[in-house]
ROMI-722098 format. One record per atom (N, C-alpha, C): residue in one letter; x, y, z. Coordinates in pm, whole numbers, padded with zeros to 5 digits, always signed. Layout:
REM ROMI-722098
aXYZ
...
***
This chain:
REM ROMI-722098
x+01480-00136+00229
x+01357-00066+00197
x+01311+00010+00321
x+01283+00124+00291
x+01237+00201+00436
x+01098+00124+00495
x+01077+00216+00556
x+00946+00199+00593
x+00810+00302+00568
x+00876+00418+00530
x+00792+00480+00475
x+00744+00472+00358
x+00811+00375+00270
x+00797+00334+00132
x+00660+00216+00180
x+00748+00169+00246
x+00626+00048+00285
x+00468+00094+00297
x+00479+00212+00400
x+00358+00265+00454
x+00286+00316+00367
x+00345+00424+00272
x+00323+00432+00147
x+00202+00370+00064
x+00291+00278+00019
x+00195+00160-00086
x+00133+00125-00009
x+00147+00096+00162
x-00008+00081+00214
x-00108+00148+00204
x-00105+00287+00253
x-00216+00341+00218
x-00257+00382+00094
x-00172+00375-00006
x-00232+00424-00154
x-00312+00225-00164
x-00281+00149-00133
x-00358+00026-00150
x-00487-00009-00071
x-00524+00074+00068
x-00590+00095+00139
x-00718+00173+00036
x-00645+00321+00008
x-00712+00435-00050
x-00806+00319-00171
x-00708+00302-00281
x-00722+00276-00420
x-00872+00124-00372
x-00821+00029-00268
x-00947-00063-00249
x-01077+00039-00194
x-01113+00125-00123
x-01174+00193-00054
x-01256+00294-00155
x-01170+00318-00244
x-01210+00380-00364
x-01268+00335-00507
x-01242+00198-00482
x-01326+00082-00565
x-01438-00039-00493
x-01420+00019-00354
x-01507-00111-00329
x-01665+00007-00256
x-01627+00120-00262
x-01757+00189-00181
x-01841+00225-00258
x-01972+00271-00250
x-02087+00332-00327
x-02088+00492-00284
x-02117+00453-00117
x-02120+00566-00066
x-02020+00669-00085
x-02076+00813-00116
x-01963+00952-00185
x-01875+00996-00078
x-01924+00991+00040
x-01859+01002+00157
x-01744+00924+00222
x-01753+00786+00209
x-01646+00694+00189
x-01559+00706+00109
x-01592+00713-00019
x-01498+00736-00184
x-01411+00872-00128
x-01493+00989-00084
x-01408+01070-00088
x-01333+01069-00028
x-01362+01003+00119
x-01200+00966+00278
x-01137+00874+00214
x-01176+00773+00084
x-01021+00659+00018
x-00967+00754-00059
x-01031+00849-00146
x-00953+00935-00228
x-00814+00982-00148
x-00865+01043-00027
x-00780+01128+00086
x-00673+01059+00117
x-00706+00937+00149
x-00665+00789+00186
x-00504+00784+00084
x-00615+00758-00056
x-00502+00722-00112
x-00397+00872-00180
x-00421+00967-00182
x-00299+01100-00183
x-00215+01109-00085
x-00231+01060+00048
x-00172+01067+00146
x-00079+00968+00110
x-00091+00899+00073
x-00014+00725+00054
x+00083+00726-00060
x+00036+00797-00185
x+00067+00863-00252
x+00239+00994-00240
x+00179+01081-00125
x+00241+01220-00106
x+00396+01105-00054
x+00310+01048+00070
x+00435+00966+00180
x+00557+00941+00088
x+00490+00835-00034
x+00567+00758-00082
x+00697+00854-00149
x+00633+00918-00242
x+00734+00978-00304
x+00810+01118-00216
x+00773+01138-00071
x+00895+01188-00001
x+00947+01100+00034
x+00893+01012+00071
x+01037+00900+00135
x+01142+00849+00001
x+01075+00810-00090
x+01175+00780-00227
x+01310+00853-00313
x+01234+01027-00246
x+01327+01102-00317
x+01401+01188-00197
x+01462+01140-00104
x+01525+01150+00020
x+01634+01285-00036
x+01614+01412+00033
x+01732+01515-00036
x+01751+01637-00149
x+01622+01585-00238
x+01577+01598-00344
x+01471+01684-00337
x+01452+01818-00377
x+01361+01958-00355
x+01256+01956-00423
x+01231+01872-00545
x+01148+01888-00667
x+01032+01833-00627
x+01067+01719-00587
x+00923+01592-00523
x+00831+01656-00390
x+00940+01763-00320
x+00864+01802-00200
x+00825+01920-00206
x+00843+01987-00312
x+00768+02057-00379
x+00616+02082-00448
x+00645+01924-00508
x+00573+01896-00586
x+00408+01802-00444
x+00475+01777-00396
x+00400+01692-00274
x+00317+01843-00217
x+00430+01951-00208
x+00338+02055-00118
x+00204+02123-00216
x+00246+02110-00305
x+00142+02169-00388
x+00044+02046-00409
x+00076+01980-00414
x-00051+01858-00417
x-00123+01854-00285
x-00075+01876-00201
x-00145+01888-00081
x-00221+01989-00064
x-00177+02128-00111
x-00273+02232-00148
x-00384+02228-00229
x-00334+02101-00382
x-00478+02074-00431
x-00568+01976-00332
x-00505+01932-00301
x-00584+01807-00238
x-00717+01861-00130
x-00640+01968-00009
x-00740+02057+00039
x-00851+02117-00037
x-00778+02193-00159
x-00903+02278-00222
x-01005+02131-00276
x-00976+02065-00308
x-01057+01968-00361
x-01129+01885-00308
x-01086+01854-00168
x-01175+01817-00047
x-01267+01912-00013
x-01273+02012-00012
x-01336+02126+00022
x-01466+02135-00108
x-01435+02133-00186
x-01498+02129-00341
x-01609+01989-00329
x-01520+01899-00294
x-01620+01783-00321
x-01739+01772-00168
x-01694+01795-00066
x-01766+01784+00014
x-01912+01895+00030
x-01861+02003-00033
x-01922+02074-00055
x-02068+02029-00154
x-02007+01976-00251
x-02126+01877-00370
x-02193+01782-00338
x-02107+01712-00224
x-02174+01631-00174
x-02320+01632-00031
x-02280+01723-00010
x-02346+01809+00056
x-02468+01864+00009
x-02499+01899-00152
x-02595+01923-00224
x-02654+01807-00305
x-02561+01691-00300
x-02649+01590-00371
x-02690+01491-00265
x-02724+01514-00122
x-02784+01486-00055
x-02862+01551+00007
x-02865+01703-00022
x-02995+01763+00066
x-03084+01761-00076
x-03063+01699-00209
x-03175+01682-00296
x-03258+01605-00334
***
């Protein structure tokens, strides 16, 4: 088993607790982050060679930005209200 597999399911298990155990929107949103990253890792390390997954990882990472950007942004307005 690599170790990036390992690291992996760590942080998507990190993310996914972080993302169920916080209130605060600001927290939720760094486990969200948390756990895509953990997420992205896993399935490049799994599909070693293979163009589709790191493909598919780069464009998730592109959503992932726009959507960090999006939420912080909201969050940002449901605290100056």
């Amino acid at each position: 088993m690599s170790q990036y597999l390992i690291l992996g399911a760590l942080l998507s298990s990190i993310g996914l607790f972080g993302l169920l155990g916080f209130r605060a929107l600001g927290k939720r949103l760094i486990s969200a982050n948390i756990l895509a990253s953990g997420v992205f890792i896993y399935l490049v390390s799994s599909n070693v060679g293979d163009p589709v997954p790191q493909a598919l990882v780069l464009t998730g990472l592109v959503v992932s930005v726009s959507a960090t950007a999006l939420a912080v942004a909201l969050i940002k307005l449901v605290y100056e209200q």
